[in-house]
Steps between C-alpha positions, in 0.01 A plus 500: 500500500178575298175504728433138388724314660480768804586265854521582839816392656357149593435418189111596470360616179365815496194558269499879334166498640380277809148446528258351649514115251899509657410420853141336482614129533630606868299524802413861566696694780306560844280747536721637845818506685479282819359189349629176383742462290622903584557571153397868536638560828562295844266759689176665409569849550915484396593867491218645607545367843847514568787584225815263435812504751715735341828301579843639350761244489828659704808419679857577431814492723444496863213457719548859632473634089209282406320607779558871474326436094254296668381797698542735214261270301243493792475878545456520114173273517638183474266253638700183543862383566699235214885448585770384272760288672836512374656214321710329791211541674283295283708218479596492858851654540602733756634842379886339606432217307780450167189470313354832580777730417423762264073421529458640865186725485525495126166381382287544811565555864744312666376269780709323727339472829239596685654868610503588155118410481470667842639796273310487178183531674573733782203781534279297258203357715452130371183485612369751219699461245476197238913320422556349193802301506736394153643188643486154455784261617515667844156580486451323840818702631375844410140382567607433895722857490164654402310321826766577715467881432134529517586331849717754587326760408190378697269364187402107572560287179094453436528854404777531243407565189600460112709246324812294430589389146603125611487343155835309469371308217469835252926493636541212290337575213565924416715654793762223655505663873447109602749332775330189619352214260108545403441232750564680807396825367187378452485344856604862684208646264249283612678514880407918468171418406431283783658761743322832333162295527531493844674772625507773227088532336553819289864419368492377156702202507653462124461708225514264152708687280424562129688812499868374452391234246345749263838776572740174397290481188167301527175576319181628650419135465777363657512734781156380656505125342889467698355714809203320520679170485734574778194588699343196466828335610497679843128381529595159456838540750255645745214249484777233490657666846144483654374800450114648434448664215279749578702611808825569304336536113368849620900673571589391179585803294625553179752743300502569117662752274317716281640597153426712179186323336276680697204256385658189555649601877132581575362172345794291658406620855145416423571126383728454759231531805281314307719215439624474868150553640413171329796333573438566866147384470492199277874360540539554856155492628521833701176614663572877637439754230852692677700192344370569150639843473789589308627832675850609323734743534638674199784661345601706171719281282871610566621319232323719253672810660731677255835660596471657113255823585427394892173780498342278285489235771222737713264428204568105455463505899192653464324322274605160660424666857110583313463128356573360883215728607308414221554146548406504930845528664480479861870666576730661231834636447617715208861519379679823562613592118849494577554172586625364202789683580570454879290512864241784468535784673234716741410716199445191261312288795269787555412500148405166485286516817324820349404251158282311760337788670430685173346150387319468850381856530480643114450300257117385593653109456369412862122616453370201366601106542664312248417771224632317180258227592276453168729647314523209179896555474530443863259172475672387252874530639392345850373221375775442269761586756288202724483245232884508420604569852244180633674288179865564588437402890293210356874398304672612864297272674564207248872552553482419867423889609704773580797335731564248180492746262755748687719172568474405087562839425151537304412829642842650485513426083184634420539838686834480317338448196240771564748715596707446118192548308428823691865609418499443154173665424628816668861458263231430191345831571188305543465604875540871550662630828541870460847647552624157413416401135263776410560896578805454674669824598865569451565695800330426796595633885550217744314603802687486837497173624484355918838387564568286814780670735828237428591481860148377574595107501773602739298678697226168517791242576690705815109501649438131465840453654400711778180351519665072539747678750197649734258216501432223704710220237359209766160604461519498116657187477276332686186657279712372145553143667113529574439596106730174415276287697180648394628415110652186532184376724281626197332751757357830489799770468330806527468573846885331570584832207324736695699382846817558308446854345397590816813370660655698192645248277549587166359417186814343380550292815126373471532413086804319633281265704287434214804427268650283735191310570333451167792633216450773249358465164775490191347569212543247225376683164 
């Protein structure tokens, strides 16, 4: 590439030089964080009043191993709690299930009832600290586990805090954890966000993932133009269900990934608050300032993570962590450096935490709100970023919007496509990844990677057996007969969940309701 026909990875142009002429046909940025349309920040003071939740993404094995790294990550400074469910768990298998062998507490933390949740939390006062939660299909499931054990533990529902992922549209389009159609996916959504309204005021009750559609290959562009789509779906599902927007607009929260360009991460973040913010104002007719805000969660981009010199991940990590914070993240996670090659371990997690407090408590990044603001590069790439992202949801919109464009497939071929041209730029030598197609290193030493204990899926299945053989099997029969009815009278199914886990019926045995009662979704692409 010669420095004329330099472009970011969505496409934009950049001049050698930017000045001043390239961004004077757009409307000039606000002068502060805090005011409409949040380009420079969704609060006036951002870091100066309170940092970002530093949130490390963990969970491996059992519920007794996740939670032992959960408290290791606390006492190291860690400010907020992210689990990774397991596979089977995801999709809504028990740990016996034929389709779970070989995935129990592979990916994330296996979860099977509500005494393993009772476990993964034990000695970690709910009350003070801030859950994120990776899950989507069972979201509801995992979302009444979580109630339950604040219960238990004494802390009333109204003062839970933090978030569940919840976007089962995202499943359809990048990651394929999906069981039933989009249909009644879309009704449990809107049934949580009924339910949190009322009973559960500081729980965020969806957060409208970017993150997995950029990792499976998206642009910049794409990632908040495919995001921001979805989230207008859920609006519409919500309003159509009855809802007010401004009482369940304000617990929307968002998640993106942050890659390489350092410039364009920062600009995309900035576009993307300003686009929602309007979207919220002028399509929906909102009125509280809380349902403008675009607060998002944030993580490195694992799919840029190298298992060709791994060190070199700390400094990709850190750049991407710097362009979140740059760009206003309210929550991040960085990637341990090691995780192209398998779960991170303590020494690799601790790392990653220490990128964000270095950031946080060194680098001087915090001082000041929205410091790239004015800068004519930075102008110039938001405003771009907002005019293609606004014209490919304007072409979304004309197809019918995002649940007819993940039925025709349209979202799935241009990630796709993305994805090839990405590919073959980095084969061309045109993209440079270092270790990969430029100074790669003959002999490089593997580091030693976290390897889950074989007779750990064992271990998981001879406890849920234990488990069905101690419980009362009456009383959680009678709660899954009460989920049937709930489904199949179009009702409410949260708090007929929450009966059941409490009864301890499994996550399996509840999925199984839903499958009986409304199918599961077979993908026809």
């Amino acid at each position: 590439m010669t420095d004329d026909n330099r472009k970011t990875t969505s496409d934009i142009k950049i001049p050698v030089t930017v000045t001043g002429d390239d961004i004077a046909s757009e409307p000039p940025a606000p002068q502060r964080a805090g005011e409409y349309p949040y380009t420079r920040g969704v609060y006036p003071n951002m870091y100066r009043g309170r940092l970002w939740t530093m949130r490390q993404y963990a969970g491996f094995g059992t519920a007794t191993e996740t939670n032992q790294r959960f408290k290791y990550l606390l006492n190291k400074g860690q400010t907020g709690l992210s689990v990774a469910f397991d596979l089977a768990t995801q999709i809504g298998y028990d740990s016996d299930h034929k389709m779970a062998a070989g995935e129990v507490g592979r990916t994330g933390v296996a979860i099977d009832s509500l005494k393993d949740m009772e476990t993964l939390f034990d000695g970690i006062p709910l009350d003070r600290v801030s859950t994120s939660m990776t899950i989507n299909s069972t979201a509801v499931i995992l979302l009444a586990m979580y109630i339950a054990v604040g219960k238990k533990q004494g802390v009333a529902p109204e003062k839970l805090m933090g978030t569940i992922q919840n976007d089962v549209l995202k499943e359809f389009i990048a990651r394929g954890t999906y069981i039933l159609p989009p249909g009644p996916s879309m009704k449990i959504i809107t049934d949580i966000f009924e339910y949190a309204g009322q009973h559960l005021p500081r729980y965020n009750t969806i957060s409208i993932s970017g993150y997995h559609i950029r990792e499976a290959g998206a642009t910049a562009v794409q990632e908040v133009a495919f995001t921001l789509s979805n989230a207008i779906a859920y609006v519409k599902a919500a309003l159509a269900a009855g809802l007010d927007i401004d009482k369940f607009a304000p617990r929307l929260s968002f998640f993106f990934a942050a890659h390489n360009d350092l410039f364009e991460e920062v600009a995309k973040f900035r576009a993307a608050r300003t686009i929602w913010a309007e979207i919220i104002k002028e399509k929906f007719g909102a009125q509280s300032e809380k349902s403008m805000l675009l607060r998002f969660h944030t993580q490195t981009g694992g799919s840029t993570l190298t298992a060709q010199q791994p060190e070199n991940n700390i400094v990709r990590t850190s750049m991407q962590a710097l362009a979140a914070v740059l760009g206003g993240t309210q929550s991040l996670h960085t990637n341990s450096y090691d995780e192209a090659l398998g779960l991170p371990t303590e020494h690799s997690a601790e790392i990653a935490l220490r990128t964000q407090q270095l950031l946080a408590h060194e680098s001087g990044v915090t001082y000041t709100v929205d410091p790239l603001a004015g800068s004519y590069y930075v102008e110039y790439l938001t405003a771009e970023l907002q005019r293609k992202t606004q014209a490919l949801m304007d072409e979304i919109d004309r197809r019918g919007g995002s649940v007819s464009c993940i039925e025709s497939g349209y979202f799935r071929n241009e990630i796709a496509s993305s994805a090839y041209e990405y590919q073959k730029r980095i084969e061309a030598n045109e993209t440079v990844v270092i270790g990969v197609n430029k100074f790669v290193s003959e002999n490089v030493e593997i580091p030693s990677i976290l390897k889950v204990d074989p007779q750990l899926e064992q271990r998981q299945v001879q406890a849920l057996i234990e488990l069905r053989r101690t419980r009362d099997q009456g009383a959680v029969d009678k709660r899954l007969e009460n989920i049937a009815d709930a489904a199949d009278k179009n009702e409410n199914v949260v708090a007929p969940v929450l009966e059941a886990v409490e009864q301890y019926a499994t996550v399996g045995e509840i999925s199984d309701v839903f499958r009986k009662v409304w199918g599961e979704y077979v993908d026809q692409g």
